[in-house]
N, CA, C and O atoms as a Tripos MOL2 file, in Angstrom:
@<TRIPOS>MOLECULE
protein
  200   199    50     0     0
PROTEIN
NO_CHARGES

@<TRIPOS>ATOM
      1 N         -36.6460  -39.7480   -2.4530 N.3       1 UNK1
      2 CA        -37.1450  -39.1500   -1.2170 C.3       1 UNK1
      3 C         -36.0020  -38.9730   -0.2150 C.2       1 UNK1
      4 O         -36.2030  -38.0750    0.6010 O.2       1 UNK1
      5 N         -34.8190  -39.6520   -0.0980 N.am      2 UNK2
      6 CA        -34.0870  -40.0680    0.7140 C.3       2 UNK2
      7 C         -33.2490  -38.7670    0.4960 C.2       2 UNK2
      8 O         -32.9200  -38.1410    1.5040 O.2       2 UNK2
      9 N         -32.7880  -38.1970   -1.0330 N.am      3 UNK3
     10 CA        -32.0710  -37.3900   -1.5380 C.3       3 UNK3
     11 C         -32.4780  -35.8960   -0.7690 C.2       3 UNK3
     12 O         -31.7590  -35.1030   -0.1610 O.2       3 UNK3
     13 N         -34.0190  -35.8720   -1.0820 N.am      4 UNK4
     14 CA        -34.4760  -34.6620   -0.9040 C.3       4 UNK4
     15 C         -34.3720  -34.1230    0.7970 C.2       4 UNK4
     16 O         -34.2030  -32.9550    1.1460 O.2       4 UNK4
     17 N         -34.5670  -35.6420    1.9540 N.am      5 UNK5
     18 CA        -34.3490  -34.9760    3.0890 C.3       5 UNK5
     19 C         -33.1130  -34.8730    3.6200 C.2       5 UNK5
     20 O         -32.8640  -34.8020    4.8240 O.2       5 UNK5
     21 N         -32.2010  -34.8640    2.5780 N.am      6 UNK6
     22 CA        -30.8140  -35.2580    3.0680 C.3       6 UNK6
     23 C         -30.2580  -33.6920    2.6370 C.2       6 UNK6
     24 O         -29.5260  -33.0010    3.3460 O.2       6 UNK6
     25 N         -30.9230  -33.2240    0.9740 N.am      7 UNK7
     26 CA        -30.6410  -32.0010    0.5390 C.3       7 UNK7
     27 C         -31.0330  -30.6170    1.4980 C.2       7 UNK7
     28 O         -30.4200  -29.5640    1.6780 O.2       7 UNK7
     29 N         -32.6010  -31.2250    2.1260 N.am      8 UNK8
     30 CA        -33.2830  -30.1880    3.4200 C.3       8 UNK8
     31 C         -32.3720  -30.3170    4.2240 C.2       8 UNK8
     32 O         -31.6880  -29.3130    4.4210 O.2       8 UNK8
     33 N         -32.0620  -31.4610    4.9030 N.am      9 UNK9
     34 CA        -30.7350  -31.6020    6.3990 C.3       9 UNK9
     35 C         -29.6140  -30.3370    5.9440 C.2       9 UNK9
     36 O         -29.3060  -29.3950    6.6740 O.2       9 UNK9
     37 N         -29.0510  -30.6040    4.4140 N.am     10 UNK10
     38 CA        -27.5770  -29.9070    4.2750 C.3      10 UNK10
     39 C         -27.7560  -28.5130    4.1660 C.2      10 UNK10
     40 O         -26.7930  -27.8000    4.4480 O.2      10 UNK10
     41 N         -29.4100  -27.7070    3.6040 N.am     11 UNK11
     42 CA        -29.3830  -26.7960    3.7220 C.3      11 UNK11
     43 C         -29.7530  -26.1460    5.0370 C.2      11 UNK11
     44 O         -29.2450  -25.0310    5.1520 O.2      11 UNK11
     45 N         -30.4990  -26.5310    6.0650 N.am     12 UNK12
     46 CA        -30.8050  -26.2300    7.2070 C.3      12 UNK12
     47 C         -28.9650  -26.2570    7.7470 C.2      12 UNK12
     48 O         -28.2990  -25.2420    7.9500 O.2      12 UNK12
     49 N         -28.5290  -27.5100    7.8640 N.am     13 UNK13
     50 CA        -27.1680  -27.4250    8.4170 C.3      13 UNK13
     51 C         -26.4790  -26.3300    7.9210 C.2      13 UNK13
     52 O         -26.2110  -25.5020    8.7920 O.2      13 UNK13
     53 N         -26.0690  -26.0340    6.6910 N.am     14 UNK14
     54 CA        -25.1110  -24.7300    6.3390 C.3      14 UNK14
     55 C         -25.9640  -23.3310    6.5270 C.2      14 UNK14
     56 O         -25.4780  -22.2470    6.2050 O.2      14 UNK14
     57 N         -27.1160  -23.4510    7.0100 N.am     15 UNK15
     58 CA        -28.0120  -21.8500    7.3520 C.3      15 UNK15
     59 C         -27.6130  -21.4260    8.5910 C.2      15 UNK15
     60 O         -27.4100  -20.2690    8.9590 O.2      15 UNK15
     61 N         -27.5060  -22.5490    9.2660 N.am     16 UNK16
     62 CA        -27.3950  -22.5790   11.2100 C.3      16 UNK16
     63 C         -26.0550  -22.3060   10.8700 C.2      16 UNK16
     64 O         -26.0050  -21.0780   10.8000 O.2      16 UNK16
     65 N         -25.1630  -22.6760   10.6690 N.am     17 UNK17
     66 CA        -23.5180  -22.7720   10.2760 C.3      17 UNK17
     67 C         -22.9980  -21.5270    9.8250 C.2      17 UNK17
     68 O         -21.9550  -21.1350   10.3480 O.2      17 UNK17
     69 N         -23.5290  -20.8520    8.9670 N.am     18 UNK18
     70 CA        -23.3570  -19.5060    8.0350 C.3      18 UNK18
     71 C         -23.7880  -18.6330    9.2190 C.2      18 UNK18
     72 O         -22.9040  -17.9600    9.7500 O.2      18 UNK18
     73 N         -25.0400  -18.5600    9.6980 N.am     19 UNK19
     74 CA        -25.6910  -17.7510   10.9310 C.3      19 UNK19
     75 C         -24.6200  -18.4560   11.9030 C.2      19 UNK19
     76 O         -23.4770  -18.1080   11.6050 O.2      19 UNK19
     77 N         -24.6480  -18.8810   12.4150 N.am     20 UNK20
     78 CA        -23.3110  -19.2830   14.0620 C.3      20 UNK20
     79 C         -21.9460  -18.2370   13.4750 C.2      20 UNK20
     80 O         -21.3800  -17.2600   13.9650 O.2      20 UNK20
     81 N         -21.8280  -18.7790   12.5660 N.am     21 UNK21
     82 CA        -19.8660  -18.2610   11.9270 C.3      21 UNK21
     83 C         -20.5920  -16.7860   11.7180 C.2      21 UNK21
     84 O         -19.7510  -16.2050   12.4040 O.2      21 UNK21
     85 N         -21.3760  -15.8480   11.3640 N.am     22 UNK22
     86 CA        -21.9390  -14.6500   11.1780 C.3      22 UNK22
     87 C         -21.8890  -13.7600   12.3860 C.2      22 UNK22
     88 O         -21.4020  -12.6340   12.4850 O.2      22 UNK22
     89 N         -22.6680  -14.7130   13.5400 N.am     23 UNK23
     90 CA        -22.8410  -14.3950   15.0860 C.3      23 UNK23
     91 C         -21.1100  -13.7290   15.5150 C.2      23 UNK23
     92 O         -20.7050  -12.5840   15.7150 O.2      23 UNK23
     93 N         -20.4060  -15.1300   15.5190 N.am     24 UNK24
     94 CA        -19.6080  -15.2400   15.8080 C.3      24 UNK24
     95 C         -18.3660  -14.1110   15.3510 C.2      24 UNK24
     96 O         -17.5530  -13.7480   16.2010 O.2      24 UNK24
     97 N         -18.3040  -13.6230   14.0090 N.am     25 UNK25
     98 CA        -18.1120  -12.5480   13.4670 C.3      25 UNK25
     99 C         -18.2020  -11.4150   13.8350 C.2      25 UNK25
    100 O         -17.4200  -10.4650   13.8770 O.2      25 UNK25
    101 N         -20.0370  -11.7010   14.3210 N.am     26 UNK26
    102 CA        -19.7800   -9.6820   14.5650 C.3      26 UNK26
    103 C         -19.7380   -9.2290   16.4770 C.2      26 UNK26
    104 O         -19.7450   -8.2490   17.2220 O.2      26 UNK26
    105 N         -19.6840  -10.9600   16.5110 N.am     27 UNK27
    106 CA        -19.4430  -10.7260   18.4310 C.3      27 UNK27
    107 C         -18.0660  -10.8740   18.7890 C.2      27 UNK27
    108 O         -17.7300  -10.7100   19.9620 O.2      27 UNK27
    109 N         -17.1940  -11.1810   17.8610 N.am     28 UNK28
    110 CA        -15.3720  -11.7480   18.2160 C.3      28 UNK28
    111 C         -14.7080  -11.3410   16.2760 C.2      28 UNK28
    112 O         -14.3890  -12.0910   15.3530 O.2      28 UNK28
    113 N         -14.7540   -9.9730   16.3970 N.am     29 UNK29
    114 CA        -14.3260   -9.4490   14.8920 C.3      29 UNK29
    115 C         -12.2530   -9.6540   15.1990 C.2      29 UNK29
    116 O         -11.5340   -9.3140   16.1380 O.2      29 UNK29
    117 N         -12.0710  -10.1060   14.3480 N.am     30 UNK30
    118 CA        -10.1240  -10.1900   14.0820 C.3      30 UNK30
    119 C         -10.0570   -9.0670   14.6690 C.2      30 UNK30
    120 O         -10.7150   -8.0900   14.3100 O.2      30 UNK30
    121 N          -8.8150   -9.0810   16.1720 N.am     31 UNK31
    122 CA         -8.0740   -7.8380   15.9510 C.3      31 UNK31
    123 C          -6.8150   -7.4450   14.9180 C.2      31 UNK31
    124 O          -5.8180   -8.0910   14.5940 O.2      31 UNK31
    125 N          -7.4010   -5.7810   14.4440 N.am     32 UNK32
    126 CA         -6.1540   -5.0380   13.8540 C.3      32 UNK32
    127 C          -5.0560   -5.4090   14.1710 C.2      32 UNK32
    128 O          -4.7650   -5.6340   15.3450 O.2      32 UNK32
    129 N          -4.0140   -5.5830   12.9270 N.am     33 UNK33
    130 CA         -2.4980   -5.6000   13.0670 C.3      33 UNK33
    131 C          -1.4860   -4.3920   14.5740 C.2      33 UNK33
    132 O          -1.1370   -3.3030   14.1180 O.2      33 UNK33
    133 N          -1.2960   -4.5120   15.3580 N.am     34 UNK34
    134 CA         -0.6360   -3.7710   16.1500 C.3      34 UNK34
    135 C          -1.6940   -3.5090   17.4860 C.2      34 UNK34
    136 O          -1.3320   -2.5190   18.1210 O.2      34 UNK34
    137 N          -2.8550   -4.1400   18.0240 N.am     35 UNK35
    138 CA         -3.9990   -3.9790   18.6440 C.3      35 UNK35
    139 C          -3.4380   -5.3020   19.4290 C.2      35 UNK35
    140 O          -2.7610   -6.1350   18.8280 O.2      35 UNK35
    141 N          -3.7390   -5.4240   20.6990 N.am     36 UNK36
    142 CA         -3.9680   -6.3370   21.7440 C.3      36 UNK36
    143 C          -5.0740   -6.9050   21.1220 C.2      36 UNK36
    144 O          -6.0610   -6.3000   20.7040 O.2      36 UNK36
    145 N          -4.7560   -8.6450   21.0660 N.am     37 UNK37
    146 CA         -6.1190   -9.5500   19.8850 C.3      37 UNK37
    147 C          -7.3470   -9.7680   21.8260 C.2      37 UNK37
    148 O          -8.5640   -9.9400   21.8830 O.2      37 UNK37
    149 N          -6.4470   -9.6680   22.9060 N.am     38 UNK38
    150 CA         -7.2070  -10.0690   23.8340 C.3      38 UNK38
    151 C          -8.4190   -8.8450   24.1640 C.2      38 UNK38
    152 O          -9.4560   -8.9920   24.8110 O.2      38 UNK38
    153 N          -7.9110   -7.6240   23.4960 N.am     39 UNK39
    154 CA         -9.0310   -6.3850   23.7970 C.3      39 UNK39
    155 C         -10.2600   -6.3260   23.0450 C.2      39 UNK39
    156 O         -10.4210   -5.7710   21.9580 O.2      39 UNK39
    157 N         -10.9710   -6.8500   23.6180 N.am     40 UNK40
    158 CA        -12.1170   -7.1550   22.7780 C.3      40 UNK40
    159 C         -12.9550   -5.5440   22.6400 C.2      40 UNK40
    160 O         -13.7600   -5.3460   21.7300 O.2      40 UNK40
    161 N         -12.6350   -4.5220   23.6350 N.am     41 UNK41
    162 CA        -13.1550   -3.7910   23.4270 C.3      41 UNK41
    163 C         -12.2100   -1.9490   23.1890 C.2      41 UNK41
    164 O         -12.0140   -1.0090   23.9590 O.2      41 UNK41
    165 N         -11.8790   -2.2010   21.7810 N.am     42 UNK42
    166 CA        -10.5420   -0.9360   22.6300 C.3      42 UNK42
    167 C         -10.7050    0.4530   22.6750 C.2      42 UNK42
    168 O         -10.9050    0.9850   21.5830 O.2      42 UNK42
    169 N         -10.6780    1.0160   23.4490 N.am     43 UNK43
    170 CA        -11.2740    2.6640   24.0960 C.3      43 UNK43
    171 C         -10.2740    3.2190   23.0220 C.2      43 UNK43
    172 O          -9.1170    2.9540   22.6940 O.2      43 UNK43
    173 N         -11.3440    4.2030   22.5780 N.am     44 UNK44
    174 CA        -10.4660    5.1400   21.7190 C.3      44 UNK44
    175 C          -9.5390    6.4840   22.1420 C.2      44 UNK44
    176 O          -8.7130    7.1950   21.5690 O.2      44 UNK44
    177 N         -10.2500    6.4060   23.6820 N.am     45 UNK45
    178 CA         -9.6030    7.9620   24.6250 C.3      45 UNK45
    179 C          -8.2940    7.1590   24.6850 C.2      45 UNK45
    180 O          -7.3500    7.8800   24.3630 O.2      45 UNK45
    181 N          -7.8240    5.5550   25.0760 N.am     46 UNK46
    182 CA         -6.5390    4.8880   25.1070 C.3      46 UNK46
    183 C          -5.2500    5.8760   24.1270 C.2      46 UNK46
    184 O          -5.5350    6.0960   22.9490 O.2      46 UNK46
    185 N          -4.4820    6.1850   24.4370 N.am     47 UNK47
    186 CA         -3.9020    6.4980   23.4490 C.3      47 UNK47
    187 C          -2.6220    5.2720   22.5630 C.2      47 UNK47
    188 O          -2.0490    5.2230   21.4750 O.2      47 UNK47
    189 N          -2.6850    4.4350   23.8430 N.am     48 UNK48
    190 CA         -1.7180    3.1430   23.3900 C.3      48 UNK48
    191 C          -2.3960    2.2010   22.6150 C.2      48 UNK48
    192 O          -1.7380    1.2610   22.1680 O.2      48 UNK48
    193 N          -3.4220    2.2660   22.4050 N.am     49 UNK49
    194 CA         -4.7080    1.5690   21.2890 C.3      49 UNK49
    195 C          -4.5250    2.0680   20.3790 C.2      49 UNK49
    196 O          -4.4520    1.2370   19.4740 O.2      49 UNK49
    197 N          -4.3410    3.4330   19.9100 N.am     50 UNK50
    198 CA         -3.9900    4.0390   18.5400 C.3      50 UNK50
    199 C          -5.3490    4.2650   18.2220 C.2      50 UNK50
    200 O          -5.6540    4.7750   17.1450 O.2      50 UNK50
@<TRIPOS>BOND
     1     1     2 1
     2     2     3 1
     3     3     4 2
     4     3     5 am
     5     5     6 1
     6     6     7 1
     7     7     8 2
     8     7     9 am
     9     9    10 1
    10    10    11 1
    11    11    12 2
    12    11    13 am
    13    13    14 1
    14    14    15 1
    15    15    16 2
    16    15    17 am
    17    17    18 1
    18    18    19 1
    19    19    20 2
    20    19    21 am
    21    21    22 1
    22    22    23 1
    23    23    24 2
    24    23    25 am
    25    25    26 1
    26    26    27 1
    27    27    28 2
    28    27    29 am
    29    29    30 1
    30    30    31 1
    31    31    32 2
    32    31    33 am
    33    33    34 1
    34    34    35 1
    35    35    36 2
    36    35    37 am
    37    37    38 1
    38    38    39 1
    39    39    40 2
    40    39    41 am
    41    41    42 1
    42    42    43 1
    43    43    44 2
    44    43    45 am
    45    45    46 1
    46    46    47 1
    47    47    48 2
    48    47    49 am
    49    49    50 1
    50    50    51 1
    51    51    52 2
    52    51    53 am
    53    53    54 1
    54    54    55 1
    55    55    56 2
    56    55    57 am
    57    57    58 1
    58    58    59 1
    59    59    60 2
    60    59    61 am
    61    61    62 1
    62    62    63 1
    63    63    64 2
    64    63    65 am
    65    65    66 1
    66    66    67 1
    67    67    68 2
    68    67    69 am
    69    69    70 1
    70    70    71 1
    71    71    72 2
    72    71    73 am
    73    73    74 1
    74    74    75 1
    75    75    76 2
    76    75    77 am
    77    77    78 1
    78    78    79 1
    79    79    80 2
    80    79    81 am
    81    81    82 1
    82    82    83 1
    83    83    84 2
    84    83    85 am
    85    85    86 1
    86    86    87 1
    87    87    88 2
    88    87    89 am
    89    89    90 1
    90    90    91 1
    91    91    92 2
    92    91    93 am
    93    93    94 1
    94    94    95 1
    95    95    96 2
    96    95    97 am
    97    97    98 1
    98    98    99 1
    99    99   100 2
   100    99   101 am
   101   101   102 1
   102   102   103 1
   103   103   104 2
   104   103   105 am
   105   105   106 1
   106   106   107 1
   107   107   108 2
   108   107   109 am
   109   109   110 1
   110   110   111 1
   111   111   112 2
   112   111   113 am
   113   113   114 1
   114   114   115 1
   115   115   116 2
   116   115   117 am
   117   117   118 1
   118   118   119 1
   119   119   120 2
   120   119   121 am
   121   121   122 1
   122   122   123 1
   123   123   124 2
   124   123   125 am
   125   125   126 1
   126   126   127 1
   127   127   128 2
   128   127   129 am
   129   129   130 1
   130   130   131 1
   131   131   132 2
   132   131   133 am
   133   133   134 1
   134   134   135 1
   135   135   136 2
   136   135   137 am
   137   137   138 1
   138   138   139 1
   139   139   140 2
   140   139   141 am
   141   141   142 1
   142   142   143 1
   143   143   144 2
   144   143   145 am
   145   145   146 1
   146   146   147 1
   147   147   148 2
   148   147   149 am
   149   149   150 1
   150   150   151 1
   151   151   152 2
   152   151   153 am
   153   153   154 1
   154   154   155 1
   155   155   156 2
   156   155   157 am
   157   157   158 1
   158   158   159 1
   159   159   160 2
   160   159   161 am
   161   161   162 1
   162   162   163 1
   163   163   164 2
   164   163   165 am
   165   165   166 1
   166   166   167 1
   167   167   168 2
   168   167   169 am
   169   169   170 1
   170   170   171 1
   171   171   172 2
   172   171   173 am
   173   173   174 1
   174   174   175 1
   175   175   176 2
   176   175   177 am
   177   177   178 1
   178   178   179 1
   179   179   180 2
   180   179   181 am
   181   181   182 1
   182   182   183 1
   183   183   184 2
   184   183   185 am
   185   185   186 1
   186   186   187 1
   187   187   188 2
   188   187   189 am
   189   189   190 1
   190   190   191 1
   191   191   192 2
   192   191   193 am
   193   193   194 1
   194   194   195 1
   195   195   196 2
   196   195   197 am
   197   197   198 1
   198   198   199 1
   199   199   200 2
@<TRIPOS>SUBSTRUCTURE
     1 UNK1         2 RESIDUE 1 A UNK
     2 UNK2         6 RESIDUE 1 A UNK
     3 UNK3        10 RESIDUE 1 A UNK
     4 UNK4        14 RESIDUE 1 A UNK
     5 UNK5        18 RESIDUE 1 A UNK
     6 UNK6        22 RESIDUE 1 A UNK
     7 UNK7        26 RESIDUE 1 A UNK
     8 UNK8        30 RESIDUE 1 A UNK
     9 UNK9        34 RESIDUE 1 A UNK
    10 UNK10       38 RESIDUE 1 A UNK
    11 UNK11       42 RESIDUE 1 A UNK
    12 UNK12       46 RESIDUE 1 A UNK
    13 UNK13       50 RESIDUE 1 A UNK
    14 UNK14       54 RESIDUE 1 A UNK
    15 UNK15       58 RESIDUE 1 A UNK
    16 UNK16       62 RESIDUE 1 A UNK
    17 UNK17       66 RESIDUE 1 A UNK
    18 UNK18       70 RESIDUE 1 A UNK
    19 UNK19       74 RESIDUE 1 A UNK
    20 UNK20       78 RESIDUE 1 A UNK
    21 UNK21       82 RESIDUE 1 A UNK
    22 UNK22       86 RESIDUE 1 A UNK
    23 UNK23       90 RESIDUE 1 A UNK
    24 UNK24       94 RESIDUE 1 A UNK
    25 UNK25       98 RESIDUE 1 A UNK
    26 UNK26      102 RESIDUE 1 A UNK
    27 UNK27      106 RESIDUE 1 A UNK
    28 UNK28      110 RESIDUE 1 A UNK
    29 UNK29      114 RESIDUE 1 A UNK
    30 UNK30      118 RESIDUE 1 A UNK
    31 UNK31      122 RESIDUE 1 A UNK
    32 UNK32      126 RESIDUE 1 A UNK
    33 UNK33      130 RESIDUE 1 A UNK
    34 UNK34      134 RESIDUE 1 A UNK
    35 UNK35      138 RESIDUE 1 A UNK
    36 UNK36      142 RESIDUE 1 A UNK
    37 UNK37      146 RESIDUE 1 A UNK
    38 UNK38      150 RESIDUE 1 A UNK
    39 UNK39      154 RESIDUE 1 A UNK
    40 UNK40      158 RESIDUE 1 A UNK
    41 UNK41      162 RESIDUE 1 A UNK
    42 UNK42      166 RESIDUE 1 A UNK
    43 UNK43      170 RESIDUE 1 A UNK
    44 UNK44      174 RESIDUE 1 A UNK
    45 UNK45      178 RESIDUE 1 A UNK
    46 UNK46      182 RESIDUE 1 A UNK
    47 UNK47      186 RESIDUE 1 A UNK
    48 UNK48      190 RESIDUE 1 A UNK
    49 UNK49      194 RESIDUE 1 A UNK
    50 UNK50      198 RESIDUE 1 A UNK
């Protein structure tokens, strides 16, 4: 019994974990090689954005 709520804990824990790191992904994506990493949002009319 001990196994099974421990197996529920680890899968609930890595669902929330997978979903957070997912969130986190598509709200703070890697900036491109040669891109300001601080521009979270970069205008494409920019022409120094490329």
């Amino acid at each position: 019994m001990k196994s099974l709520q421990f197996s529920l804990f680890l899968v609930i824990y890595m669902t929330l974990l997978g979903v957070f790191l997912g969130e986190a992904r598509v709200w703070m994506p890697p900036p491109p090689p040669g891109r300001n990493p601080f521009d979270m949002r970069p205008s494409p009319f920019n022409p120094s954005k490329g």
